[in-house]
C-alpha positions in Angstrom: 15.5 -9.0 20.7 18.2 -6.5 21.2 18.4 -3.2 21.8 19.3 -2.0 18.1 16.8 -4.4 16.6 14.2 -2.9 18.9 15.4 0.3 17.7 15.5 -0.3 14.4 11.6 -1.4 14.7 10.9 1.5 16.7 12.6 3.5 13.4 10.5 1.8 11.2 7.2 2.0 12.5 7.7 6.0 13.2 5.3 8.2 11.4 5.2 11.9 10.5 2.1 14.0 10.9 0.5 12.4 7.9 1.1 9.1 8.3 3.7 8.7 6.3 6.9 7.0 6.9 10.1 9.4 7.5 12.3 6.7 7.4 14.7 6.7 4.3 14.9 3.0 3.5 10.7 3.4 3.3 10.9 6.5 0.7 13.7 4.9 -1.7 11.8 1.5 -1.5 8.6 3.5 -2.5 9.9 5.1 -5.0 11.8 2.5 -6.9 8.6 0.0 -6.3 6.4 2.9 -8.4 9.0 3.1 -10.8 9.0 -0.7 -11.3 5.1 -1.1 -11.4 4.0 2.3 -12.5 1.5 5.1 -11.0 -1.4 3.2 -11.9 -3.9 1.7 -9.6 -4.0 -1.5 -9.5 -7.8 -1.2 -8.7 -9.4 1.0 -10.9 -6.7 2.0 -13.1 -6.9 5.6 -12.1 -3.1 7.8 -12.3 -4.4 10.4 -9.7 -2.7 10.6 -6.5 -1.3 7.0 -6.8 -0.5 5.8 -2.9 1.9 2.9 -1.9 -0.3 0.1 0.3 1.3 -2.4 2.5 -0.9 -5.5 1.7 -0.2 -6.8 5.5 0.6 -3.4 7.5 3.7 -2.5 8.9 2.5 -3.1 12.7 1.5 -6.8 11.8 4.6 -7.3 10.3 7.7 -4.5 10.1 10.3 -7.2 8.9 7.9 -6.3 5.3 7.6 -3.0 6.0 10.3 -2.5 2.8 9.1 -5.7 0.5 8.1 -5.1 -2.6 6.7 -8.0 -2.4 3.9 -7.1 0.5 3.3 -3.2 -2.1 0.3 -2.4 -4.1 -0.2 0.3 -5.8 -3.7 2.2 -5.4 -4.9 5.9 -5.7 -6.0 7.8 -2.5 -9.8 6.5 -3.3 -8.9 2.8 -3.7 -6.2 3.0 -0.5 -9.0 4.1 1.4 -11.9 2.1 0.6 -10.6 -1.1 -0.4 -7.3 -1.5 1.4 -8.9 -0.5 4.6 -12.4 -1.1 4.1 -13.7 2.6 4.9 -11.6 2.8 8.3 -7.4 3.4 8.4 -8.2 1.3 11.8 -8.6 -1.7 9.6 -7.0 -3.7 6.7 -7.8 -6.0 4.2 -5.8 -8.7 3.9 -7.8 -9.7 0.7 -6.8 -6.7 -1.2 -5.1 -8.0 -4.0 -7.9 -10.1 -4.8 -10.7 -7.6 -4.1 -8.5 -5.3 -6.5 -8.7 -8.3 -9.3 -12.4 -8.4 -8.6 -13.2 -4.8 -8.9 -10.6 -4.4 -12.4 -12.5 -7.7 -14.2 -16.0 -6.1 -13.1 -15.4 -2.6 -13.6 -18.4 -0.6 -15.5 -16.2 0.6 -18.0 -15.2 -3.1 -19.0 -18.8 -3.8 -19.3 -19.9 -0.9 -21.5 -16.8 -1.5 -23.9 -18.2 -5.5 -24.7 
Protein backbone atom coordinates (compact mmCIF):
# COMPACT_ATOMS: atom_id res chain seq x y z
CA UNK A 1 0.00 0.00 0.00
CA UNK A 2 1.13 3.51 -0.66
CA UNK A 3 1.60 6.39 1.07
CA UNK A 4 -1.66 8.28 -0.21
CA UNK A 5 -3.79 5.09 -0.03
CA UNK A 6 -2.61 4.73 3.59
CA UNK A 7 -3.62 8.31 3.93
CA UNK A 8 -6.60 8.26 2.41
CA UNK A 9 -7.55 5.21 4.98
CA UNK A 10 -6.19 7.11 7.80
CA UNK A 11 -8.80 10.02 6.35
CA UNK A 12 -11.50 7.79 6.40
CA UNK A 13 -11.33 6.17 9.53
CA UNK A 14 -10.87 9.68 11.50
CA UNK A 15 -13.52 10.57 13.87
CA UNK A 16 -14.71 13.74 15.62
CA UNK A 17 -15.56 13.90 19.22
CA UNK A 18 -18.80 12.06 18.70
CA UNK A 19 -17.97 9.47 16.66
CA UNK A 20 -18.86 10.80 13.72
CA UNK A 21 -17.05 10.93 10.52
CA UNK A 22 -15.61 14.45 9.48
CA UNK A 23 -14.70 13.34 6.25
CA UNK A 24 -16.84 14.90 3.41
CA UNK A 25 -17.24 11.99 1.03
CA UNK A 26 -18.88 10.21 4.50
CA UNK A 27 -21.47 13.28 5.14
CA UNK A 28 -22.70 13.64 1.25
CA UNK A 29 -22.84 9.75 1.01
CA UNK A 30 -25.04 9.91 4.23
CA UNK A 31 -27.02 12.22 3.23
CA UNK A 32 -28.02 11.23 -0.23
CA UNK A 33 -28.35 7.42 1.21
CA UNK A 34 -31.25 9.03 3.76
CA UNK A 35 -32.64 10.78 1.06
CA UNK A 36 -32.88 7.59 -1.14
CA UNK A 37 -34.29 5.33 1.69
CA UNK A 38 -35.89 7.73 3.91
CA UNK A 39 -35.58 8.64 7.86
CA UNK A 40 -37.23 5.69 8.86
CA UNK A 41 -35.88 2.85 10.83
CA UNK A 42 -35.60 0.02 9.23
CA UNK A 43 -36.18 -1.75 12.66
CA UNK A 44 -38.92 -0.39 14.33
CA UNK A 45 -40.10 2.09 11.98
CA UNK A 46 -39.54 4.87 14.39
CA UNK A 47 -38.54 8.73 12.45
CA UNK A 48 -36.79 9.97 15.66
CA UNK A 49 -33.19 10.60 15.53
CA UNK A 50 -32.75 8.35 12.44
CA UNK A 51 -28.69 7.21 12.47
CA UNK A 52 -26.81 5.86 9.40
CA UNK A 53 -25.28 2.15 10.38
CA UNK A 54 -22.41 0.57 8.61
CA UNK A 55 -23.75 -3.15 8.39
CA UNK A 56 -19.86 -4.30 8.48
CA UNK A 57 -17.94 -1.21 10.27
CA UNK A 58 -15.67 0.96 8.77
CA UNK A 59 -12.45 -0.64 10.68
CA UNK A 60 -13.39 -4.23 9.16
CA UNK A 61 -13.66 -2.82 6.00
CA UNK A 62 -12.97 1.10 4.96
CA UNK A 63 -13.05 0.31 1.09
CA UNK A 64 -17.21 0.26 2.25
CA UNK A 65 -16.94 2.82 4.44
CA UNK A 66 -19.10 5.02 1.53
CA UNK A 67 -21.37 2.07 0.04
CA UNK A 68 -24.70 2.34 0.13
CA UNK A 69 -24.78 -0.86 -0.19
CA UNK A 70 -23.03 -1.81 3.41
CA UNK A 71 -26.00 1.48 5.08
CA UNK A 72 -28.99 0.82 7.20
CA UNK A 73 -30.95 3.10 8.44
CA UNK A 74 -31.88 2.79 12.32
CA UNK A 75 -32.86 5.37 15.07
CA UNK A 76 -30.38 6.07 17.94
CA UNK A 77 -32.34 3.10 20.08
CA UNK A 78 -32.10 0.47 17.24
CA UNK A 79 -28.19 1.62 16.28
CA UNK A 80 -27.49 0.92 19.69
CA UNK A 81 -29.05 -2.14 20.65
CA UNK A 82 -29.31 -4.10 17.63
CA UNK A 83 -26.45 -2.93 15.47
CA UNK A 84 -24.13 -3.30 18.24
CA UNK A 85 -25.75 -5.52 20.55
CA UNK A 86 -25.76 -3.15 23.74
CA UNK A 87 -21.81 -2.31 23.35
CA UNK A 88 -20.28 0.32 20.36
CA UNK A 89 -17.27 -2.33 21.06
CA UNK A 90 -19.31 -4.82 19.07
CA UNK A 91 -21.26 -5.33 15.79
CA UNK A 92 -23.74 -7.37 14.36
CA UNK A 93 -23.06 -8.61 11.33
CA UNK A 94 -26.65 -10.07 11.30
CA UNK A 95 -28.39 -6.83 11.50
CA UNK A 96 -30.31 -6.71 8.50
CA UNK A 97 -31.84 -9.86 9.42
CA UNK A 98 -32.33 -9.25 13.06
CA UNK A 99 -34.05 -5.87 11.82
CA UNK A 100 -36.47 -8.14 9.46
CA UNK A 101 -37.11 -10.25 12.58
CA UNK A 102 -37.91 -7.56 14.97
CA UNK A 103 -40.31 -5.50 11.99
CA UNK A 104 -42.40 -9.01 11.16
CA UNK A 105 -42.72 -9.59 15.10
CA UNK A 106 -43.21 -6.27 16.27
CA UNK A 107 -46.15 -5.86 19.05
CA UNK A 108 -47.92 -3.45 17.11
CA UNK A 109 -48.16 -5.91 14.15
CA UNK A 110 -49.67 -8.37 16.43
CA UNK A 111 -52.30 -6.16 18.04
CA UNK A 112 -53.41 -4.77 14.54
CA UNK A 113 -54.37 -8.86 13.32
Amino acid sequence: MNVVDQLKRHYLNVTALDYASINWSWQKCRREFLKKVGKVCVCCGSKKKIQVHHILPRHIRPDLAVDQTNLIALCRDCHFHIGHLNSYFIYNAAVAVCCWFVRENSVSKRNVA
